[in-house]
C-alpha positions in Angstrom: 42.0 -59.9 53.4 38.6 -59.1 52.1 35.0 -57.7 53.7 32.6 -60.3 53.7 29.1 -60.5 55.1 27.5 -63.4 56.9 23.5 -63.4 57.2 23.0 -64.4 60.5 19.8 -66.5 62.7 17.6 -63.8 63.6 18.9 -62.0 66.7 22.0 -63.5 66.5 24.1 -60.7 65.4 25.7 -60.5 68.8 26.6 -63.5 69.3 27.8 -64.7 66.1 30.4 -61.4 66.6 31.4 -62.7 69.9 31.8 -65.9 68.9 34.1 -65.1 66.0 35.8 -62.7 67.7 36.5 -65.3 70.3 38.3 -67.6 67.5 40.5 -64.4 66.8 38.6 -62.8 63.7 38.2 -59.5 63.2 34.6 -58.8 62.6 32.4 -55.6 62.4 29.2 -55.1 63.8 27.5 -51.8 63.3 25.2 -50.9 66.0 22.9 -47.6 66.5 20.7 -46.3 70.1 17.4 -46.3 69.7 14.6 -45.4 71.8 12.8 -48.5 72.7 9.1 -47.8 73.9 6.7 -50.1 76.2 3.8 -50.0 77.4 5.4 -48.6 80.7 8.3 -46.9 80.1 11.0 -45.8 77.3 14.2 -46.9 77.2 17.7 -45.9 74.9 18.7 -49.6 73.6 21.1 -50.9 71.3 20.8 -53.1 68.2 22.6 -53.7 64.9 22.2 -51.0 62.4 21.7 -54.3 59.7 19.4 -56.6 61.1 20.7 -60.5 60.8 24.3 -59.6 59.2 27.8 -59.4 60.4 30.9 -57.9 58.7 34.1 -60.7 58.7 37.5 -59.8 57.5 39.6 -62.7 56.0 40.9 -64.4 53.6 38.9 -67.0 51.8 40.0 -69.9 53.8 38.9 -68.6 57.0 36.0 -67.5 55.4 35.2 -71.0 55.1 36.3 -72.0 58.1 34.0 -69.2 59.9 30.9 -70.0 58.2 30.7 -73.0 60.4 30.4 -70.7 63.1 26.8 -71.9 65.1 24.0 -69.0 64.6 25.7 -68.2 60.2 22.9 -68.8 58.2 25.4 -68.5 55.1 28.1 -66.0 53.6 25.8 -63.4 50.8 26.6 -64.1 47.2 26.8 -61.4 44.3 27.0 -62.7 41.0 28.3 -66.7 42.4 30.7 -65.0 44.1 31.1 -64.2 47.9 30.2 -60.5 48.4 33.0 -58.5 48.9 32.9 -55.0 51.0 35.0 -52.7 50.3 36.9 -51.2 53.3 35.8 -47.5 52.4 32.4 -48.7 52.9 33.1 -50.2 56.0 35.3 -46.7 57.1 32.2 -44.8 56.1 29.2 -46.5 58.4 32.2 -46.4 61.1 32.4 -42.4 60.7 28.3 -42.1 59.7 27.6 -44.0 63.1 30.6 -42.2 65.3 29.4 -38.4 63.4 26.0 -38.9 65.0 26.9 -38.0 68.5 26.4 -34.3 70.3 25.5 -31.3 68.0 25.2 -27.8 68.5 21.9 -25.9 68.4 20.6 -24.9 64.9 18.6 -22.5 63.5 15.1 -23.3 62.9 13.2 -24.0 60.0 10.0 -26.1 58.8 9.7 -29.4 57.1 6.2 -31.1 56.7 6.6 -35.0 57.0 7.8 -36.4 53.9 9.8 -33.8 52.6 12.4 -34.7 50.5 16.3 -32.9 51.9 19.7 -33.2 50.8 22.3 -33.8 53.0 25.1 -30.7 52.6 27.1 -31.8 55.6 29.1 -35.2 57.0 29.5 -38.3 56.0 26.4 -38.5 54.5 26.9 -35.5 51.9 25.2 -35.2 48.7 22.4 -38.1 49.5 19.0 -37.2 50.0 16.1 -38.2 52.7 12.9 -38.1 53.5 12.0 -36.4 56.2 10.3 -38.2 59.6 10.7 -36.0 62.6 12.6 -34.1 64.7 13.7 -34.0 68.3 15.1 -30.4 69.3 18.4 -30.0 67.0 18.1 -33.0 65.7 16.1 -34.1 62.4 15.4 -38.2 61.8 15.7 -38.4 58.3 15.2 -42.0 56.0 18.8 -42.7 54.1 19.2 -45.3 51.6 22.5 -46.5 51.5 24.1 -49.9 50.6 20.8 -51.0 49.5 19.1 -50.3 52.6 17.0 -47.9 54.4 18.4 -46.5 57.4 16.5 -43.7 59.6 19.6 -41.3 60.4 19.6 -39.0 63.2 21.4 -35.8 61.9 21.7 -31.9 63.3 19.8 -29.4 61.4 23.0 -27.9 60.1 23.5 -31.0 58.1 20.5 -30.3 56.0 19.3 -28.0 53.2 15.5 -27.9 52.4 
């Protein structure tokens, strides 16, 4: 039983995971709160964390089987091959994503946007950021990881400068 990732229709995520789910499969489908922002109000919403993927665990035959699944686009290759995700990768956006609830206060200190921090605390230790804003305790900071840039929302205890 292998990680794999299907590349969805746009705004599909959701549905593709219900759909497979449905069938019986186990899939994965990271999500993150965000605060959405119209013209008259602001709102806390939820979307994927990776736009137009989903995470399917299986073996190769119902890989195949679940590609035909309607709103797949197709299953991502590296190197001719299926990708494959290791499930320590998977465990660590699981505890990244369930880490950034509820902090305690911090001390304060100053950042001017852009800065560049490393991460000393969580699951995200020993990566660096780029600094975007902050909101009370909290600091948003650009990640890269997997090959993509995230904005994370970590405590400033999690930080040095």
């Amino acid at each position: 039983m292998s990680w794999f990732v299907f590349h969805t229709k746009p705004r599909n995520e959701k549905k593709v995971a219900e759909r497979l789910l449905a069938k019986g499969h186990e899939v994965y489908l990271p999500m993150q709160k965000i605060l959405r922002q119209w013209s008259d109000r602001k709102k806390k919403i939820e979307e994927p964390l990776y736009t137009s993927y989903v995470f399917f665990k299986g073996c190769e035959k119902e890989r195949q089987e679940a590609i035909q699944t309607p709103g797949i686009v197709r299953c991502l290759y590296h190197n001719g091959q299926p990708a494959i995700v290791r499930d320590e990768e998977i465990e660590a956006i699981r505890s990244f994503l369930g880490e950034l609830a509820g902090y305690p206060e911090a001390e304060l200190f100053h950042l001017d946007l852009g800065d560049r921090v490393s991460i000393k605390s969580g699951v995200l230790k020993g990566l660096e950021g780029e600094y975007v804003s902050r909101h009370g305790d909290d600091l948003f900071l650009r990640v890269e990881t997997m090959g993509r840039i995230v904005q994370a929302k970590l405590p400033v205890r999690y930080v040095l400068n």
